[in-house]
Structures are given as structure tokens and as C-alpha cells.
N, C-alpha and C positions, 0 to 999 in steps of 0.2 A: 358529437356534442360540442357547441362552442361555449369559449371562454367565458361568456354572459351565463349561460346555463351552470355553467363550473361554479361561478361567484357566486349565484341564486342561488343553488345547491348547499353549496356549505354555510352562508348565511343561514339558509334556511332551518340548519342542524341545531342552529344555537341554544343550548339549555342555558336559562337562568340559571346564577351561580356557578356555571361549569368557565374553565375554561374560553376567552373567547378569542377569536381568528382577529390579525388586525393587519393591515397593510404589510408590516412588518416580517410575517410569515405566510401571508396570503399568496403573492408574488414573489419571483426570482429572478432577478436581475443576470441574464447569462456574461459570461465573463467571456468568453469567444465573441459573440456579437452584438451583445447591446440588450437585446432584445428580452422583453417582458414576459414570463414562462410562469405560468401558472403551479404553481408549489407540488400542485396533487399531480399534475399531467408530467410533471419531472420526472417525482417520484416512480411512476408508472415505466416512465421511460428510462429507466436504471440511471437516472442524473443524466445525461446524455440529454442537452439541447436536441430537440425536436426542429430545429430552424436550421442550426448549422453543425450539430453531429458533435460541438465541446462536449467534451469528457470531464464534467464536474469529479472533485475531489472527493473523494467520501471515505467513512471510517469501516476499524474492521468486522464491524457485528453485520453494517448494509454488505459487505464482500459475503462475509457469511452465508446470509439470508440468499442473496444469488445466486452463489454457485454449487452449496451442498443440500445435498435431496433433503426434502420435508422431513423432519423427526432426527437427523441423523447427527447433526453438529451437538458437540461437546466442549463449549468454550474451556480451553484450561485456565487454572488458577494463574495467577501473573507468580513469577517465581520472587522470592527475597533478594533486594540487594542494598547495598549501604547506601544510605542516603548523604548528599553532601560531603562528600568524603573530607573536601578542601576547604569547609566552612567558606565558599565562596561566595562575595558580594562585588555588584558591579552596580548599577542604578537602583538596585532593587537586591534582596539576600535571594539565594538558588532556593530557601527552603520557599518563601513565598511565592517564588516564580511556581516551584511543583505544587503548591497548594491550588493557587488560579487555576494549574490547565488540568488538575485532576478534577477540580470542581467543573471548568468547563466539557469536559468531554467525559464525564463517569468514568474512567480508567485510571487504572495506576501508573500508570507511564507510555509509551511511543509504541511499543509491540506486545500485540497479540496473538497468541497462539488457539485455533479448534482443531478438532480430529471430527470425520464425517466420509459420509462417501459424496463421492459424485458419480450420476448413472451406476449405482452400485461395486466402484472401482474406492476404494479405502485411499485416504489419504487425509494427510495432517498441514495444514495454512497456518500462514503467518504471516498478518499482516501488519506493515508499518501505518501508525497515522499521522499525517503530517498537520492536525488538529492541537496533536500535541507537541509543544516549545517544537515548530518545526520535523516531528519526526525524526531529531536529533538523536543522536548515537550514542550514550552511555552505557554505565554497568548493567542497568536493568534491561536498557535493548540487550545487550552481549548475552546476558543471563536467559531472557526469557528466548533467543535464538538459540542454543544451545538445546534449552528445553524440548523447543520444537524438533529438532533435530534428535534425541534422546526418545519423545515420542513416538516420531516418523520409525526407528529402528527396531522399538519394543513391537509397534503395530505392523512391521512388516511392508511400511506404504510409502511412498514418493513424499520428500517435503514438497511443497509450492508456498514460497514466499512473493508477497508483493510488497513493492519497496515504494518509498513515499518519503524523503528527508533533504533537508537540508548540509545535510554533513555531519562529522561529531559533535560533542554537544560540550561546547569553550567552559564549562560552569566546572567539569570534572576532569580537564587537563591531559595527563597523559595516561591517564585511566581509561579515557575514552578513546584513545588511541587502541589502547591496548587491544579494545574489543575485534579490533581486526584479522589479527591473527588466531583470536581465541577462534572468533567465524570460519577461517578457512580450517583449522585442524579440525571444525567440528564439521563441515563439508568432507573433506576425505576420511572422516567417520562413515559418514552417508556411504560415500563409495567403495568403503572397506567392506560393507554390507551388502553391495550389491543393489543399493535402493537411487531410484532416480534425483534429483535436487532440480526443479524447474523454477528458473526466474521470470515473474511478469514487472514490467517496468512501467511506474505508472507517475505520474508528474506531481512535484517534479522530483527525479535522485540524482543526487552530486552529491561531491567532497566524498569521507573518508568511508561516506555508504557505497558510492560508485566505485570506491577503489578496493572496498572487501568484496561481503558477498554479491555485490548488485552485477557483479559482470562474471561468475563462476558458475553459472548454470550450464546442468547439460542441456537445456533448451533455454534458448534465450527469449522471450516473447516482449512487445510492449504493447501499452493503447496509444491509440491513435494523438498525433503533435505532444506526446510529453517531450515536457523539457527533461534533457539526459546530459550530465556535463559532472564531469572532476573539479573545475573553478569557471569561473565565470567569464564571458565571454568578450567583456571590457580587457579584463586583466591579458586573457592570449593576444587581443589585439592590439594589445602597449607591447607585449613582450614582442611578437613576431613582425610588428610596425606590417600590419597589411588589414585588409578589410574581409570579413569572413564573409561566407554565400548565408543569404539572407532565413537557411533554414538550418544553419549550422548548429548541431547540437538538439538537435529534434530526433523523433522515432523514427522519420524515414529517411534523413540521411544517415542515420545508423544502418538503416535496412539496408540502401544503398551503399551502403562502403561495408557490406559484408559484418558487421558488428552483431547483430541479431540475428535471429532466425524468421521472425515474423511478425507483421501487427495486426491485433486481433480487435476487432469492434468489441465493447463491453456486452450487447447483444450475445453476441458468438461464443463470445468467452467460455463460458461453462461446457457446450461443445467440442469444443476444440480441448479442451484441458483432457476431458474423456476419452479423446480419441488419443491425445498423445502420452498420457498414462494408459489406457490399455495397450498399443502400441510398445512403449519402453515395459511396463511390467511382462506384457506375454513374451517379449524378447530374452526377458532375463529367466524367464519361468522356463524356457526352451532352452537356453545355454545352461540351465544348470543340471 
């Protein structure tokens, strides 16, 4: 079907009074190449440029809907955590900043947690969204990661966290810090139990997400050219006074210098998660 039939088509849908299509959501301007992507034919194509294969950024209910079988996802409840702990204000108060991006993205904060199967294999997601202030790292990430991780144990199933942030999040100080270490003692929970922790790494993760859970996977995975980086790549080239390789800090010179284990097309994705969850679970089923 070409793009003319696409436009005719949904024009064509239009109810008076309802809802209408306008340049604005009709069309997607790809951030890889330039190029003009049809909104529905995106969608279709799991965000994934049909031109040049970008990996559009997307939230955690679109991960949801892809990777766990029909009927099976059970988004959890987002867990409690203190709001503004620091009364902090910067150009704007922290409470109005969370009002904007809960209003813009339907969520209560940066991570989500469902339990679901894939190909019939159990297992519990957690995803960041970088939709929200950055997929920055507070109490309520620390919180709702935990959860997942508390889930994954009761259900007996592999976390799989996809990561998506900025770094900690400046508004809650060294609270936000703290979520670091909360994340890995809740990691060698996982592994007390015998249950797998697989990271997929998706664009972009740095700062204090990189430096907890984003690199402690027993399988390391990414999608295709995310940006992967601890700070930013001005800041190492003042420090080291040299000029980095022009893909420095990307998925596959990670792959390349041994830092990952794999990068997987969003296509594949769900595939590959199946095989390496049945894989790690029949393993541990057989060692025990």
C-alpha cells in the first residue's frame, strides 16, 4: 500500500465530532534520517524507521504490548514513595515539574513494572521511560525496581529490565543517589534465589543508571546505535585532551570491546528474550 492510500485511508475514517488526524500526528519526522514515516506504518513497524532501521524511543505499556503474549501482562501498581522530599526549586518547584510529565505520559513516575509470559516462559519487566523528566533515577525508580525485583522472586521468573535515562534525578539529591546501592543489594536478591536479572539497553542510559543496575546483568543485551555512556563525551575529551572514535559510546563499540553480550533488532527481540530465558531457567531447573 503506498503512502497516498495510507493518507486517503485515515482521512477517509473521519467521524464528525470525533477526534481528528492533523499533520501533527499524521506524520513522523525520523530522528536517524530525516525522513517522513507515516505514523501508522511506524507503529506497525515496532517504531523502528522503515528507511534506516532508528530505533524510536518508546514507553513501557508499547514494550509491554510486544514482548508478552496476548492476555498475559499484568501491569503492577507503581509503589509509594515520598514526593519532593527536599522541597526543591530550580526554574520551575520539583512538585510542578511531576505534575507536567505525570500529565504528559499517564504515569506516576520513570519505571514500570508488569509480570506476563513470553512464548509461555514467566517473567516480570521493568521498564524505564525516558518520556518521563528524562527517565531520571529517584525514590520512586529505586522503589518501583525493588518491586520488580520482589515480584520476579514470589513468581519464581527472570527480571528483565529495560533501561532508558538520563542519570539520577538533581531535584532529590542524595536520595537519588542512594537508589544505587538499594538496586544492586536488590540484584543479589535475585541471585540469592537462583533467578536470572537480564539487561536490555536502550537509548539513551548514562549517569548514575549506567553505573547501578544498567551494567549488572547476567546477560547483557542492547538495541541497535543507543547511546550508552557514564558522562558525556565532551566532558572525557577535555579530561583525556584526545579525540574519541566517532562511535564511541554506542551499542556496538560496547559489543566490540567485550562490554555486552549482544544487539538485538526490536523485530527479534521477543525471540531472543525466549530463548535466553528458557536457556538460563532450564539451566537452573537442571542444577537444582
Amino acid at each position: 500500500m503506498s503512502w497516498l492510500s495510507n493518507v486517503r485511508n485515515a482521512l477517509s475514517g473521519i467521524v464528525p465530532g470525533a477526534k481528528q488526524q492533523t499533520t501533527d500526528n499524521l506524520w513522523h519526522k525520523c530522528k536517524g534520517c530525516g525522513t517522513m514515516v507515516f505514523a501508522k506504518e511506524l507503529e506497525e513497524n515496532l517504531h523502528v524507521c522503515p528507511t534506516c532501521d532508528h530505533h524510536e524511543r518508546i514507553g513501557p505499556r508499547e514494550r509491554f504490548a510486544y514482548l508478552l503474549d496476548e492476555g498475559s501482562a499484568e501491569v503492577l501498581p507503581a509503589p509509594k514513595a515520598v514526593e519532593d522530599p527536599l522541597k526543591f526549586r530550580d526554574s520551575k518547584r520539583y512538585a510542578d515539574r511531576l505534575k507536567a510529565a505525570r500529565t504528559g505520559t499517564g504515569e506516576q513516575d520513570a519505571f514500570l513494572n508488569a509480570r506476563g509470559t513470553i512464548h509461555g516462559h514467566r517473567v516480570v519487566i521493568g521498564v524505564q521511560d525516558f518520556a518521563f523528566m528524562g527517565g531520571s533515577m529517584g525514590q520512586a525508580v529505586g522503589e518501583a525496581f525493588i518491586q520488580g525485583v520482589e515480584a520476579a522472586i514470589r513468581d519464581k521468573a527472570p527480571f528483565v529490565v529495560f533501561t532508558a535515562s538520563g542519570g539520577a534525578r538533581m531535584q532529590e539529591g542524595i536520595l537519588s543517589l542512594m537508589q544505587m546501592p538499594r538496586s544492586t543489594v536488590a540484584i543479589q536478591m535475585l541471585h540469592d534465589a537462583g533467578l536470572p536479572y537480564i539487561v536490555v539497553l536502550t537509548d539513551p542510559t548514562s549517569g548514575g543508571v549506567m553505573a547501578a543496575y544498567a551494567m549488572l546483568g547476567d546477560v547483557q543485551i542492547a538495541e541497535p546505535k543507543a547511546t550508552l555512556a557514564f558522562t558525556g563525551r565532551r566532558v572525557i575529551e577535555n579530561t583525556i585532551r584526545e579525540k574519541l572514535p566517532d562511535d564511541f559510546q554506542t551499542s556496538e563499540y560496547y559489543l566490540e570491546h567485550g562490554m555486552i553480550d549482544m544487539i538485538v533488532h526490536r523485530r527479534d527481540l521477543r525471540e531472543r528474550l525466549a530463548t535466553v530465558i528458557g536457556y538460563l531457567c532450564g539451566a537452573r531447573k537442571a542444577a537444582a
